[in-house]
Kinemage of the C-alpha trace (Angstrom):
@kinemage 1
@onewidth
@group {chain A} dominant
@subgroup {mainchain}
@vectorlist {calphas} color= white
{ca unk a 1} P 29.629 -3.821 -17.688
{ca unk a 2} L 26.683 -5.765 -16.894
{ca unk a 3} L 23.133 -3.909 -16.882
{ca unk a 4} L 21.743 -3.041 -14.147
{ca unk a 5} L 18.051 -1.685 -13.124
{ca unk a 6} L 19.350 1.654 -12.837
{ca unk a 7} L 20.397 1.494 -16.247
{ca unk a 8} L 17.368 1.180 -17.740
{ca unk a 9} L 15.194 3.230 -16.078
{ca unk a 10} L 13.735 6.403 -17.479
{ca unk a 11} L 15.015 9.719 -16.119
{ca unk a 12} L 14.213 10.071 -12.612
{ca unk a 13} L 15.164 8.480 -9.458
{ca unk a 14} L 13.862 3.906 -9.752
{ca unk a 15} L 13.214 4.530 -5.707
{ca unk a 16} L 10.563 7.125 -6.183
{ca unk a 17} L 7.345 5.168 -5.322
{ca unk a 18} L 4.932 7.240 -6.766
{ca unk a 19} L 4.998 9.380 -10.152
{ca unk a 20} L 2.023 11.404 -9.111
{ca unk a 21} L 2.014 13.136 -5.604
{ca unk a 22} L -0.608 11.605 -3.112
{ca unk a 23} L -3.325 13.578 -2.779
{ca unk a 24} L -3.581 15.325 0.746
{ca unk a 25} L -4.842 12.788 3.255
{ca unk a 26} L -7.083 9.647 2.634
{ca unk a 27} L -10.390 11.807 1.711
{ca unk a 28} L -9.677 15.614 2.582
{ca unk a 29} L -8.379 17.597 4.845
{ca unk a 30} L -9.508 20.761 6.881
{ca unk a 31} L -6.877 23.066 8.307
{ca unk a 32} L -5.708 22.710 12.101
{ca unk a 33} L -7.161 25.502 13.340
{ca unk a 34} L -10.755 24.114 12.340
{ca unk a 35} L -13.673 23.496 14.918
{ca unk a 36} L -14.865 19.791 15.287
{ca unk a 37} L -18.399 20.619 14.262
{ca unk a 38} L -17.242 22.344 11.382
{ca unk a 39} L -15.798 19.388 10.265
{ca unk a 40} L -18.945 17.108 11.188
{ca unk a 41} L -21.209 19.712 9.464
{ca unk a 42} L -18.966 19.696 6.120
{ca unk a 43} L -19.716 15.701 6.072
{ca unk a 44} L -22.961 15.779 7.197
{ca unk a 45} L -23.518 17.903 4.154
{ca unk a 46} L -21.234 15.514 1.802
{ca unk a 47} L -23.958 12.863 3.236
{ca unk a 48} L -26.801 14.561 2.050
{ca unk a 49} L -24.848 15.350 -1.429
{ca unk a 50} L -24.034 11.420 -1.437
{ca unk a 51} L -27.764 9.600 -0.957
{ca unk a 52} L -27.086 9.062 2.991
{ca unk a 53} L -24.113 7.167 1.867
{ca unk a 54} L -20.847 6.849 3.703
{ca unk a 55} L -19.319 4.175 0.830
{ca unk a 56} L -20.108 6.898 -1.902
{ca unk a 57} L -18.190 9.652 0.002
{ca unk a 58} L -15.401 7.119 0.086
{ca unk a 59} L -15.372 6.447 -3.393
{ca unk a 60} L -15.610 9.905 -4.280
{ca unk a 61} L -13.377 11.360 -2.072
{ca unk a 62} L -10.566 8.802 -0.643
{ca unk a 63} L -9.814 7.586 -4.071
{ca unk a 64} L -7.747 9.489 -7.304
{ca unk a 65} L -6.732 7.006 -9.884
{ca unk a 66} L -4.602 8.511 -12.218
{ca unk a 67} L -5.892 10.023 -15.084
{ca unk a 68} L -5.032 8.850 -18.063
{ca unk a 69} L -3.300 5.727 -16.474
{ca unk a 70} L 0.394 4.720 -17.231
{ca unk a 71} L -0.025 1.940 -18.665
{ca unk a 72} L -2.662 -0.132 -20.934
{ca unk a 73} L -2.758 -3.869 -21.302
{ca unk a 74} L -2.821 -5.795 -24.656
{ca unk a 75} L -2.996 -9.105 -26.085
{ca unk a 76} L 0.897 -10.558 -27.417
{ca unk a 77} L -1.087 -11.731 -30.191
{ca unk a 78} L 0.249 -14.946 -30.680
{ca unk a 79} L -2.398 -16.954 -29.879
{ca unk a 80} L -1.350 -17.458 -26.481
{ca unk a 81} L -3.790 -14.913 -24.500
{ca unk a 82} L -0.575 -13.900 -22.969
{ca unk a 83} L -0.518 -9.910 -22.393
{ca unk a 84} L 2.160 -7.547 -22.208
{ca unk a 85} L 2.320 -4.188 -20.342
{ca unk a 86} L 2.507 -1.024 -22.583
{ca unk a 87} L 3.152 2.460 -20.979
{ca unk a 88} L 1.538 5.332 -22.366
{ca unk a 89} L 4.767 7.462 -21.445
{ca unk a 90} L 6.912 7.080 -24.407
{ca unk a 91} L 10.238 7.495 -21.847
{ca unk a 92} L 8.693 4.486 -19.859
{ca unk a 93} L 8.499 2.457 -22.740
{ca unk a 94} L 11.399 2.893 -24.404
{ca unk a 95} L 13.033 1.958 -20.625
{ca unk a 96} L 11.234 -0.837 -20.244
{ca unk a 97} L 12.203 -2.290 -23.395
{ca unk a 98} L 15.835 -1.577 -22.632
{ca unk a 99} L 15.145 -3.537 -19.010
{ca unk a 100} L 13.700 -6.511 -21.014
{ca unk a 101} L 16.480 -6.666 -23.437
{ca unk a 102} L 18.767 -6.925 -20.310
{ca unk a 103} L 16.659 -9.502 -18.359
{ca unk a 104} L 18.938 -12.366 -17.957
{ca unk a 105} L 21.503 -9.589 -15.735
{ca unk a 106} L 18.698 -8.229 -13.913
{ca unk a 107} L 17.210 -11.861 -13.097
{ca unk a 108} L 13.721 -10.708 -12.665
{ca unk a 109} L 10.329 -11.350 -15.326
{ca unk a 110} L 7.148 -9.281 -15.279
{ca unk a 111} L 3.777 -11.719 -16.132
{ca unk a 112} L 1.223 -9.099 -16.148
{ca unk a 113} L -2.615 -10.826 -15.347
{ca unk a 114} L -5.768 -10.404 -15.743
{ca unk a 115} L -8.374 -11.208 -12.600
{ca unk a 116} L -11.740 -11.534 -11.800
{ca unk a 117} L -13.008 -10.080 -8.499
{ca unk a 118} L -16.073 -11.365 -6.488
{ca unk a 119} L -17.903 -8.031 -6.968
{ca unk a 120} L -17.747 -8.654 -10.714
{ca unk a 121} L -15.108 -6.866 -11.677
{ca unk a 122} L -11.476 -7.563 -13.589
{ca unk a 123} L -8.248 -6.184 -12.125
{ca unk a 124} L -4.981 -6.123 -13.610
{ca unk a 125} L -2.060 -7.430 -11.872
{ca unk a 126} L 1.950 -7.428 -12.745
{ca unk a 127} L 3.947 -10.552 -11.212
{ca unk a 128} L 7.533 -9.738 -10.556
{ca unk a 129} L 9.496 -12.655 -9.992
{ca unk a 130} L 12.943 -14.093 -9.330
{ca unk a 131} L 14.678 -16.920 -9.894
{ca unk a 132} L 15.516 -17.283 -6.309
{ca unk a 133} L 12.901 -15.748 -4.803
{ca unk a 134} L 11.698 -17.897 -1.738
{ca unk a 135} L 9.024 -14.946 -0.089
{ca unk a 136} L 6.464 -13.232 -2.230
{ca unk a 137} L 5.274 -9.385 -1.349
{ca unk a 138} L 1.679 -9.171 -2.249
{ca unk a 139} L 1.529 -5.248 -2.910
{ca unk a 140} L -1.128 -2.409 -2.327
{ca unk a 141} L -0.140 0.395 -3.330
{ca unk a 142} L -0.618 4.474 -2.726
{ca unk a 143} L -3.448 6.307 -3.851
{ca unk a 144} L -2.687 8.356 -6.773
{ca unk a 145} L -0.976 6.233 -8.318
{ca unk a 146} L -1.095 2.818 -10.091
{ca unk a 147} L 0.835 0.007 -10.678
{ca unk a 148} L 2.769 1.099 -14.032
{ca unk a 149} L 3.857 4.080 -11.577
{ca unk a 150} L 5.689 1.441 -9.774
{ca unk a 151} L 7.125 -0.529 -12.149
{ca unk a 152} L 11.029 0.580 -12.063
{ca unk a 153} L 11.003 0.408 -8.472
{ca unk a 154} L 9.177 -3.162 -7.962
{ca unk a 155} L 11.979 -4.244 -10.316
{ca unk a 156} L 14.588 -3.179 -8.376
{ca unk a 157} L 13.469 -4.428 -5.353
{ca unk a 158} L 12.647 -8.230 -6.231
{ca unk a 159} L 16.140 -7.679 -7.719
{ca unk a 160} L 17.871 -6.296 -4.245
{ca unk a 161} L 16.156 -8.796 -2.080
{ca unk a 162} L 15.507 -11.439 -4.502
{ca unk a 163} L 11.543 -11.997 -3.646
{ca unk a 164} L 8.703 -11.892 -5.719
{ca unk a 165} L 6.100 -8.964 -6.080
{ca unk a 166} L 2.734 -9.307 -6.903
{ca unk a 167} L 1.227 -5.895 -7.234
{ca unk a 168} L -2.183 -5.351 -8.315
{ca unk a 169} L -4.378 -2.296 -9.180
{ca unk a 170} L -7.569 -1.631 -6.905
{ca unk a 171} L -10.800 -1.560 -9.641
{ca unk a 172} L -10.911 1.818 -11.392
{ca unk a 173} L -7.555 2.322 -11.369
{ca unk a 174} L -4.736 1.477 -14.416
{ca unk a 175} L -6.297 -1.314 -16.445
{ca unk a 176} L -8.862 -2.061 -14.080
{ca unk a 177} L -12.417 -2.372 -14.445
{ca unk a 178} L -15.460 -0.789 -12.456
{ca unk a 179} L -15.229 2.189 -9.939
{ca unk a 180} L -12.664 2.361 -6.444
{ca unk a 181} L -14.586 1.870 -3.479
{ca unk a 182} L -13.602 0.359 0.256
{ca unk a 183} L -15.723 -2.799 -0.608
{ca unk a 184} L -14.047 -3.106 -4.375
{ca unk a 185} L -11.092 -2.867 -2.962
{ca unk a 186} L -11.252 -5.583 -0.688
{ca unk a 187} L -12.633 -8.181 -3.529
{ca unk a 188} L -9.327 -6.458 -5.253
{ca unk a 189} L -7.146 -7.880 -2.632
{ca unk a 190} L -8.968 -11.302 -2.404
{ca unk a 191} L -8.462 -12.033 -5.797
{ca unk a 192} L -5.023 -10.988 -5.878
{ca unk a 193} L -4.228 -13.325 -2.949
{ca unk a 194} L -6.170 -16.261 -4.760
{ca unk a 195} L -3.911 -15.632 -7.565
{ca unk a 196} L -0.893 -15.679 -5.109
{ca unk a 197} L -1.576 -19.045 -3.595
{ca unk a 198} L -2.935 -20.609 -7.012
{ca unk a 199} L 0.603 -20.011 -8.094
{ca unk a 200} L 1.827 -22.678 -5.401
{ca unk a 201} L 2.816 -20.033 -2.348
{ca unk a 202} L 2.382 -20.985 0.687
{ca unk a 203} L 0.787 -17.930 2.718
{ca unk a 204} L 1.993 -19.275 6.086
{ca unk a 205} L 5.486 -19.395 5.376
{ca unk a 206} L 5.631 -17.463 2.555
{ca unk a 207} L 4.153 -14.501 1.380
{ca unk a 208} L 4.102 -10.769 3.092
{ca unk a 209} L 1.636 -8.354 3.088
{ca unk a 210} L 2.421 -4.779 1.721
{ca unk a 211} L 0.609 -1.742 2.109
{ca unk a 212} L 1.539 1.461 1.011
{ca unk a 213} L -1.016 4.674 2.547
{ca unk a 214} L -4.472 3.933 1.568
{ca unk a 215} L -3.019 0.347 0.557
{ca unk a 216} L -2.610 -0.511 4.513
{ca unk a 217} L -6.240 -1.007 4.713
{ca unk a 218} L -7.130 -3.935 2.566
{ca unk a 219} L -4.075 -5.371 3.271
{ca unk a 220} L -4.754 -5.172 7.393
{ca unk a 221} L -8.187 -6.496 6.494
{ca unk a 222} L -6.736 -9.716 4.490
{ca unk a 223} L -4.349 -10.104 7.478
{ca unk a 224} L -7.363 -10.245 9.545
{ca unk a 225} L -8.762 -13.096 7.361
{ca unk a 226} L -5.378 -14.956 6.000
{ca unk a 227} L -3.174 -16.983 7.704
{ca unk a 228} L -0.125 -14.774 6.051
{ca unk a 229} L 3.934 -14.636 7.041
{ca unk a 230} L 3.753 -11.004 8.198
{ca unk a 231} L 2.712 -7.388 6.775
{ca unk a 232} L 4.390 -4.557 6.247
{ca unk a 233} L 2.489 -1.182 6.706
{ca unk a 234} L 4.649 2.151 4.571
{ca unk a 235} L 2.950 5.138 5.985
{ca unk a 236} L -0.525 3.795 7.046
{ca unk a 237} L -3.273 5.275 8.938
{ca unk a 238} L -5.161 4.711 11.586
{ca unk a 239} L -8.845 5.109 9.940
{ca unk a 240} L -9.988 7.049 7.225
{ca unk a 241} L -11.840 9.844 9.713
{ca unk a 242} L -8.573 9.928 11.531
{ca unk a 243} L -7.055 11.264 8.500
{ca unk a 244} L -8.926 14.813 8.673
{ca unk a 245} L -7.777 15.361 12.725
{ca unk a 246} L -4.807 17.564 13.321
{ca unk a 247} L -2.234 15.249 14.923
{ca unk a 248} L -1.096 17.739 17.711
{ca unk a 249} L -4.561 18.486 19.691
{ca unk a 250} L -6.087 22.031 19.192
{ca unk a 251} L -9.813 22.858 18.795
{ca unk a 252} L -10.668 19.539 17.006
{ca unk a 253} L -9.283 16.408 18.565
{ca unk a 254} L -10.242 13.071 18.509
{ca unk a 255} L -11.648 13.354 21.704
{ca unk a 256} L -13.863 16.228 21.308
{ca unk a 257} L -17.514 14.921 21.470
{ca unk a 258} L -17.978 17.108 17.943
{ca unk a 259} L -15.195 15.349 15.849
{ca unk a 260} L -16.187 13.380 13.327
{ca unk a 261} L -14.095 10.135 14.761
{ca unk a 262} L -17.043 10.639 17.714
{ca unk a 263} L -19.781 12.076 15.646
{ca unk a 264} L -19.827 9.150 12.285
{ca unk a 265} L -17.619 6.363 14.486
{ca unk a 266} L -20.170 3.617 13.532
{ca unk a 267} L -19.282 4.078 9.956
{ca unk a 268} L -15.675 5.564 9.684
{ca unk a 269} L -13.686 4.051 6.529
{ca unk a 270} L -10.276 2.088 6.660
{ca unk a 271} L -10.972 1.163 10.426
{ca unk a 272} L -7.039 -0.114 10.789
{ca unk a 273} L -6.659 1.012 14.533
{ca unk a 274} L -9.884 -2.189 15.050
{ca unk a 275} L -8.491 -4.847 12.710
{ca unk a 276} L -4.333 -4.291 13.629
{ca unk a 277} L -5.553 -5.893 17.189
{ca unk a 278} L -6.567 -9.006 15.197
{ca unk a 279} L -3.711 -9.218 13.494
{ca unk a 280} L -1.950 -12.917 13.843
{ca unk a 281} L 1.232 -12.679 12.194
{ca unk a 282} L 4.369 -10.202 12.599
{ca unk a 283} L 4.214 -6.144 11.755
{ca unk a 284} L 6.442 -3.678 10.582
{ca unk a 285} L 5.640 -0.641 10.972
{ca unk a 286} L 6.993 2.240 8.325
{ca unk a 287} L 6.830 5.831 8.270
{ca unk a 288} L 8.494 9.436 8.157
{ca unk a 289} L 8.682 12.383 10.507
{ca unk a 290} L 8.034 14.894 8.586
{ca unk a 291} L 5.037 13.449 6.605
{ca unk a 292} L 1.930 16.136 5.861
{ca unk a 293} L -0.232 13.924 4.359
{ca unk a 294} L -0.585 11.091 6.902
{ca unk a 295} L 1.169 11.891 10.111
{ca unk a 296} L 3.749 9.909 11.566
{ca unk a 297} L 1.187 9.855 15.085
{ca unk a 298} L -0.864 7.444 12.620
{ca unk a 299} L 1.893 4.852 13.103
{ca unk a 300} L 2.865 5.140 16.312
{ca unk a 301} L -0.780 4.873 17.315
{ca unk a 302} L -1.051 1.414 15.338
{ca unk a 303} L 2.376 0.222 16.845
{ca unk a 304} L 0.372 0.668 20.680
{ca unk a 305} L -2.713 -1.070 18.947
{ca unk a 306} L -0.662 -4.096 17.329
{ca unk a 307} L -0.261 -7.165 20.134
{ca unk a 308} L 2.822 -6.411 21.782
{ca unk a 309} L 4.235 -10.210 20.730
{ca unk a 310} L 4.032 -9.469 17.360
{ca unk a 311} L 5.302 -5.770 16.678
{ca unk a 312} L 8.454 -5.520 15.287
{ca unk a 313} L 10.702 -1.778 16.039
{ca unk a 314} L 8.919 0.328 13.770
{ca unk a 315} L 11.024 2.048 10.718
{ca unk a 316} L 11.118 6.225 11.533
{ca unk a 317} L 13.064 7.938 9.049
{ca unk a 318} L 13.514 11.658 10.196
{ca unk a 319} L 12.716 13.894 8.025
{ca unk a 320} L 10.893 12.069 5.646
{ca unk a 321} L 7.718 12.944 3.716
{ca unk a 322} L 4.707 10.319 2.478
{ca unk a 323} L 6.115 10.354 -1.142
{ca unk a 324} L 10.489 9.703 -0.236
{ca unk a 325} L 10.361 7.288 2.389
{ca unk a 326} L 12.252 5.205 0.543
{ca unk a 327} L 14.636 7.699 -1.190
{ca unk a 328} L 15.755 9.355 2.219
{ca unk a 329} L 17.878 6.248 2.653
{ca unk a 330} L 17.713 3.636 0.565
{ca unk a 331} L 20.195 1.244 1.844
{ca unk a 332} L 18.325 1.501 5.410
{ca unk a 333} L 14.987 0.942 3.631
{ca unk a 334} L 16.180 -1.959 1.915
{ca unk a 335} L 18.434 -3.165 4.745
{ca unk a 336} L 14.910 -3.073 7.199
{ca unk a 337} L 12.408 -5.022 4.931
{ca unk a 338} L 15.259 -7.586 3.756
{ca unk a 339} L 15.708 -8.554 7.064
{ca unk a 340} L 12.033 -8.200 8.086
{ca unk a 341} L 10.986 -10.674 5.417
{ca unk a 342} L 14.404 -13.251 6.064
{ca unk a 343} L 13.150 -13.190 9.805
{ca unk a 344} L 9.421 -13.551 9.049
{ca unk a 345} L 8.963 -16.003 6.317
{ca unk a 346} L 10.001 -19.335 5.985
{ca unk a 347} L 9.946 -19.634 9.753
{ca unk a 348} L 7.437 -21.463 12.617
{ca unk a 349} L 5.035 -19.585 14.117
{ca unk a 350} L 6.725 -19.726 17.541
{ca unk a 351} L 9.898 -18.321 16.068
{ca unk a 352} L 8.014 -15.232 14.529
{ca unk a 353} L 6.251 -14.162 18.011
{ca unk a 354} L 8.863 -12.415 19.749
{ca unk a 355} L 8.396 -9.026 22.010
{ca unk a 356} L 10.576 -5.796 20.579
{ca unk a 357} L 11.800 -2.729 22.419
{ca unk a 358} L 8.713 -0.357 22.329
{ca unk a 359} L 8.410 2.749 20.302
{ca unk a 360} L 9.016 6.106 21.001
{ca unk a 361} L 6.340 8.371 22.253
{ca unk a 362} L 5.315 11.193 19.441
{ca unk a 363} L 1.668 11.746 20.932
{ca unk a 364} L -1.541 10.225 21.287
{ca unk a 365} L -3.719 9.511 18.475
């Protein structure tokens, strides 16, 4: 019969985003019971540890590139300065040569890239594409992860909902230059969307923003900046700070005068709960019940945050974690985001900014 993705993946499950687990929370996490000014005290130390610095916290703390990475890029070597992905997982490879072999029944080509950033760095960057793709997903992914993790399962989706992927790693991560940081990973973004619109897409009509956990962040800050189709947001959070608060009140809540949310506001990280406000295009919202690392009340405090014209029904799967939202149900996940991105792109603005029903209530955040 004819080849499918499934057939040449490696064994495990093509929906399982990320190979590596995530990393509990955005930076770390203190246990419920803790007192707000415990917390505050534990960064106010990592402060002094860290030069006074809030961005080297962040880049210490919020980010865990796989080590070694799954992948390495290299030169085809015919002159062409064309490159080729090669993973260091000899199961990977060996899968992903079966894939190519079968390309013209899966109907989708990898062109992996090589980018420069405005902070001086170079960033690698896979573009999945198919032959009748009319939307392109510009992808951030998880944290501990990268974007050889994700291969098998970008595949099969610009095969399911024939679209194009462009999925990037943030700097220090895969075959990425520099060091991850908030600001790096922002240039990341930028240059990736550069790419996306040097290749002829139209951002308007046309391409969706994707971001996965940590990945909601710079792609709710390009949203705030690019005149994009609409964004998708898989298990985001509301700020990086917010992260490290117990979602169900206790000692330390967000109100208490000694939580860190109240204590470092000026300078909390991944400030998505400001910049979803400013958002001018369509959102859907993603996210599982039963998720430890970034609680579900993360969402449904962005979904009261987002204007009400432009929030779509958010996606709740019960019982899902942060790492198998899309493996609880796969024909619902990719049932929601194909018809999120056939509603959302290729259509006038007017026709995009419609009210939905509004969201269940699972708590303040």
């Amino acid at each position: 019969g004819a080849r499918t993705v499934d057939d040449c993946s490696p064994a495990r499950s093509t929906l399982a985003i990320p190979r590596r687990k995530e990393v509990r929370g955005a930076a770390f996490s203190i246990s419920t019971g803790a007192m707000g000014c415990v917390m505050s005290t534990a960064i106010a130390c990592l402060l002094c540890n860290n030069r006074c610095s809030i961005g080297r916290i962040v880049s210490n703390f919020a980010f865990f590139p796989p080590d070694p990475p799954s992948y390495n890029l290299e030169e085809i070597g015919d002159g062409s300065g064309r490159l080729r992905l090669r993973f260091t997982d000899p199961e990977y490879q060996t899968a992903a040569n079966r894939l190519t072999s079968g390309a013209a029944a899966v109907g989708v080509r990898v062109e992996p890239r090589i980018l420069d950033t405005a902070r001086n760095e170079r960033i690698a960057l896979l573009h999945f594409r198919h032959p009748a793709a009319k939307a392109t997903l510009l992808w951030s992914h998880g944290n501990a992860m990268d974007i050889g993790d994700i291969y098998f399962f970008l595949v099969q989706l610009c095969s399911q909902l024939h679209v194009d992927v462009v999925a990037y790693d943030y700097s220090g991560y895969g075959a990425s230059t520099g060091k991850p940081s908030e600001a790096n990973c922002y240039a990341d973004i930028k240059a990736a969307y550069d790419y996306v619109c040097g290749c002829g897409v139209d951002p308007a009509s046309q391409l969706v923003l994707y971001g996965q956990s940590v990945g909601s962040a710079p792609s709710l800050w390009l949203a705030n900046r690019a005149n994009v189709a609409s964004v998708v947001l898989h298990t985001p959070l509301l700020s990086g700070l917010r992260v490290l608060i117990p979602p169900h009140g206790g000692c330390c809540t967000v109100a208490g005068c000694c939580s860190p949310t109240c204590v470092y506001s000026a300078c909390d990280p991944f400030p998505n709960r400001k910049r979803i406000g400013s958002v001018r295009c369509p959102v859907l919202l993603m996210h599982g019940t039963a998720d430890s690392t970034v609680d579900c009340s993360h969402t449904h405090g962005l979904y009261r945050r987002c204007p009400e014209h432009l929030r779509r029904e958010p996606y709740i799967m019960l019982g899902a974690g942060h790492d198998n939202l899309v493996e609880a149900n796969p024909q619902r996940y990719f049932a929601a985001l194909r018809l999120f991105v056939e509603e959302t792109c290729g259509q006038p603005q007017q026709a995009r900014d419609r009210p939905i029903a509004p969201v269940p209530a699972m708590g303040g955040v």
